[in-house]
N, C-alpha and C positions, 0 to 999 in steps of 0.2 A: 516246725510244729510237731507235736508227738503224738504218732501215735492216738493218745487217750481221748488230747485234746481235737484230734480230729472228728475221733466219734461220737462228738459230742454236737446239739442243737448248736447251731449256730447262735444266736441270741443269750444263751445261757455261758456259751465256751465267750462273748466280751465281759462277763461279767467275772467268774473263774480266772481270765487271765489278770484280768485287771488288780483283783484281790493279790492274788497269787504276785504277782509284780511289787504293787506296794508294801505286802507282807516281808516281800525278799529289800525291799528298800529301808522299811523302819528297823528290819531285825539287824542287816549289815551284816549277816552271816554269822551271829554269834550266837552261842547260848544263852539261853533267859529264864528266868525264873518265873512260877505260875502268874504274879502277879505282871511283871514286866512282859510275857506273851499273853493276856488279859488286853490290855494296854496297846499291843501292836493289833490283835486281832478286832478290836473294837475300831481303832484308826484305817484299819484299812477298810474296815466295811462303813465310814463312815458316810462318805459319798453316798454310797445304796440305798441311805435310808430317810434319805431328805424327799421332801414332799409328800403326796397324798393324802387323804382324807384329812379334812378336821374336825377336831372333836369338841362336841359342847364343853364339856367340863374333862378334867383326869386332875385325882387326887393321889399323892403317895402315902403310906401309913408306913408307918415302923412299928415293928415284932419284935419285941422280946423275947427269946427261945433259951430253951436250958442249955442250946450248946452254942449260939451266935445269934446277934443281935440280925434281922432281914429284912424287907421290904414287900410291897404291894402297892402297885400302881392302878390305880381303876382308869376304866376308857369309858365315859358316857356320847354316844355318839349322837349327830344332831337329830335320828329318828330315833332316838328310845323313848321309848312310852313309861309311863309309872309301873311299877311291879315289873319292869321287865325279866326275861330269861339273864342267865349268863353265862358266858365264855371265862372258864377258868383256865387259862394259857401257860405251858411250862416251857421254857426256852431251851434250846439245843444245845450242844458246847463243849460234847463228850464227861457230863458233871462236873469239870473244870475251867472251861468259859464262857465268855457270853451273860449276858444279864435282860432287866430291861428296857435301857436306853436299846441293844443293839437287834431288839427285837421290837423294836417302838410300831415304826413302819408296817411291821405284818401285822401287829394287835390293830393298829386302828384298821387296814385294812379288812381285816375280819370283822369287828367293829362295825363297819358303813356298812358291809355288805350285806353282813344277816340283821343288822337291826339293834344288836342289842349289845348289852356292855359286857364288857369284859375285862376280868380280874387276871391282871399278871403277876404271879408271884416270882420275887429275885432272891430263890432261895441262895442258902450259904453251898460253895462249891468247895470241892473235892481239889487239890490232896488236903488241904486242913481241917475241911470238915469230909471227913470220908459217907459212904452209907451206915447210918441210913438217916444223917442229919435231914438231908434236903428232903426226904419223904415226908418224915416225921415233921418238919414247916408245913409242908403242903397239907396235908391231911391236917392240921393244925386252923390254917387260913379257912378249909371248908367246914372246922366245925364254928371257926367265929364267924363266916358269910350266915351260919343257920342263927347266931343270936344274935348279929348285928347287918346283915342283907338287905333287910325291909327298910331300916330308917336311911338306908341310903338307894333306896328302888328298888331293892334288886328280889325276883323271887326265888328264895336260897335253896328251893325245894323243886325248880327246876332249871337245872342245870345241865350245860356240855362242859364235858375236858377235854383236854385237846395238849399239843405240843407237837413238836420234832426232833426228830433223833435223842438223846437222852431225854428229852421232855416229854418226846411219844412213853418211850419205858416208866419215864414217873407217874404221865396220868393213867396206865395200867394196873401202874401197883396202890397209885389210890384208890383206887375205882374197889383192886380187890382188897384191899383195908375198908374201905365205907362195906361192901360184900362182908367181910367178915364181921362187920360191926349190925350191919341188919340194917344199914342206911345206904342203898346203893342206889335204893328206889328215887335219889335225887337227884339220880346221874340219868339223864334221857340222851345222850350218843358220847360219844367219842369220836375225834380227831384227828387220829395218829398217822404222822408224818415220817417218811423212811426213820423208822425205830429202831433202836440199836436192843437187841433182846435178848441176846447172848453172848457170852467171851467167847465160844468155840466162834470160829473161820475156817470154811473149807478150804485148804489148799488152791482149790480150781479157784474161788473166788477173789483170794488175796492174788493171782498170778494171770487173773482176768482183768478185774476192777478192784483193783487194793493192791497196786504199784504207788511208787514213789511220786511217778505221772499224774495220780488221778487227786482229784478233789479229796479225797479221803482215803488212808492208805491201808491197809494191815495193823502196818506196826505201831499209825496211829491208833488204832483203836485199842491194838495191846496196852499202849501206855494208860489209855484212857480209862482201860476194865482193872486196870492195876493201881492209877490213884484211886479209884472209886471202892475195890475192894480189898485191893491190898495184892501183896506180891502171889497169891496161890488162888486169882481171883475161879480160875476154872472151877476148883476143888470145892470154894468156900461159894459160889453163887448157889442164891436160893432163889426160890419163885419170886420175893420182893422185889429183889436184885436183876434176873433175868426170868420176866416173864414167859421166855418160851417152856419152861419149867416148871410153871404154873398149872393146876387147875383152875379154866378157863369158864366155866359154869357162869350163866344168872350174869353176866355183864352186859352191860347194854350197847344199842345198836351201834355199831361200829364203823368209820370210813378209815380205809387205810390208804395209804398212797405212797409212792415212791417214785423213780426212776431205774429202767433197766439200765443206766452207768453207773450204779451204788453198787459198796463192796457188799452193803448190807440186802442189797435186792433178795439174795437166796435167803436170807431169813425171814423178809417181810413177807417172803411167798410161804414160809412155814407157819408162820404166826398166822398169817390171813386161815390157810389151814387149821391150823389147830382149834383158833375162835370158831369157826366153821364149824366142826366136829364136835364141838362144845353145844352147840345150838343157838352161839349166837348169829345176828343177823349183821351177815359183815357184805360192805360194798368195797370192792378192790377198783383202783385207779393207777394204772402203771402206763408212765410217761417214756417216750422214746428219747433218747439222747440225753437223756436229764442224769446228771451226777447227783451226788449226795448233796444237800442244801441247795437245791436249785431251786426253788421257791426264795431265796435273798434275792434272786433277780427280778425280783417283780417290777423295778423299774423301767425293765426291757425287754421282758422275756414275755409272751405269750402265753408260753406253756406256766409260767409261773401265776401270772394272773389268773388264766383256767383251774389251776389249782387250786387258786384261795375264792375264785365264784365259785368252784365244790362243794367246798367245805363249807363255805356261807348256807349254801343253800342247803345240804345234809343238812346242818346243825337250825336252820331254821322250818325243815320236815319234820324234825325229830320235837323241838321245843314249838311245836302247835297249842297250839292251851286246846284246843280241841281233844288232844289227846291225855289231857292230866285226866281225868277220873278215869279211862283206860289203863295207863300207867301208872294209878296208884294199884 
């Protein structure tokens, strides 16, 4: 055992190995293409995402977009009430994989916990659709939840976003698009799950947690900032792109969360920062032994399930109907 994997929760490192094993079993040690490591990464996390919660109803729509055709899956869970709140959910996957099947699991789970439903958008990934395709969906999907929300429950004027790691970064840069659009006041918390928020990596951090060893590496994330931006992504990241470079003003209440075994921990601790400094109102949640994606373990993992009763309950503080004419 290495190292990484020894510093890791127990309960989280059966879930890591296991991935990590079948990942090395479907690939056979070869290179693959984005779609064909799609395909292995979805198969290995297949197992992890059976069972849990059931949900009353879940519908899929298909988007027509000016650069690829996407998806939207809704979660009505068995306690939603008419007009409910909703969870707008962005999947993790470094912009490159991952979708809504393999994030099924934790939408319903969020789903049951706080009450109310939630919209997963499976926008188009990266490298073929680079940024700022998958923004430009998302903030697409919230402006049809405001003209089309209500005739399916939902009340599209209060809302949480929410995601992890790439999906944390995306529901940031919507939030600050709805922000710069003068609609932000629809957004009552955010969600965000170890978020990936910048191309820069410290040295210490790649040579700490961002080994070959760990759940998540360095070099993976080089590749990941580099489909998504392109080969000079450092030079070329804007505030859209890598929200730590943003002007962070007027965004609403915020929960962030990580584990101190992510390569990305020293950023979430700057980002928690900055939001901070900004004046918004941020609650930090930083997990012992937890790698990057450690919340996929919720099968097994304690600290993973703690995680997603957090964020249930944040997001169910936050969308109080108590609090709308406050928040308007």
């Amino acid at each position: 055992m290495t190292r990484s994997l020894e510093a890791l929760d127990p309960q989280i490192r059966q879930f890591i190995e296991d991935v990590c094993e079948q990942s090395a079993r479907l690939s056979q040690g070869r290179p693959h293409t984005w779609p064909e490591r799609r395909l292995v990464a979805a198969e290995a996390r297949s197992p992890w995402r059976q069972g849990g919660p059931v949900m009353r109803h879940t519908e899929d729509i298909a988007f027509e977009g000016p650069h690829a055709a996407f998806g939207v899956r809704i979660y009505w869970p068995l306690s939603a009430t008419p007009d409910s709140p909703a969870l707008v959910y962005l999947h993790g996957g470094g912009w490159c994989l991952f979708g809504v099947d393999t994030h099924d699991r934790l939408v319903r789970e969020y789903a049951d916990a706080a009450g109310l439903v939630v919209v997963a958008v499976d926008y188009s990934l990266a490298p073929e659709h680079p940024y700022p395709v998958a923004l430009e969906q998302i903030t697409s999907v919230l402006e049809w939840l405001k003209e089309h929300g209500a005739s399916r429950g939902i009340h599209s004027h209060r809302l949480a976003l929410g995601g992890d790691s790439a999906g944390a970064n995306l529901a940031v840069a919507a939030a600050l698009t709805l922000r710069e659009s003068g609609e932000v006041s629809r957004l009552f918390a955010l969600v965000l799950n170890y978020g990936a928020w910048d191309p820069q990596l410290s040295e210490q951090a790649r040579a700490d947690l961002g080994t070959r060893d760990d759940m998540l590496s360095g070099e993976e994330m080089d590749e990941f900032w580099h489909e998504y931006l392109g080969p000079d992504a450092l030079r070329v990241a804007g505030p859209l792109s890598a929200p730590l470079r943003a002007e962070l003003h007027d965004l609403p209440p915020s929960l962030m969360l990580w584990g101190d075994r992510d390569v990305l921990a020293e950023q979430n601790t700057s980002m928690a920062r900055r939001l901070a400094d900004a004046g918004v109102r941020v609650r930090e949640s930083i997990h012992a032994g937890a790698p990057h994606s450690f919340i996929e373990a919720m099968a097994v993992s304690e600290q993973a399930q703690d995680a997603i009763r957090l964020g249930a309950a944040w997001m169910t503080e936050q969308l109080d109907s108590t609090k709308v004419d406050q928040h308007a």
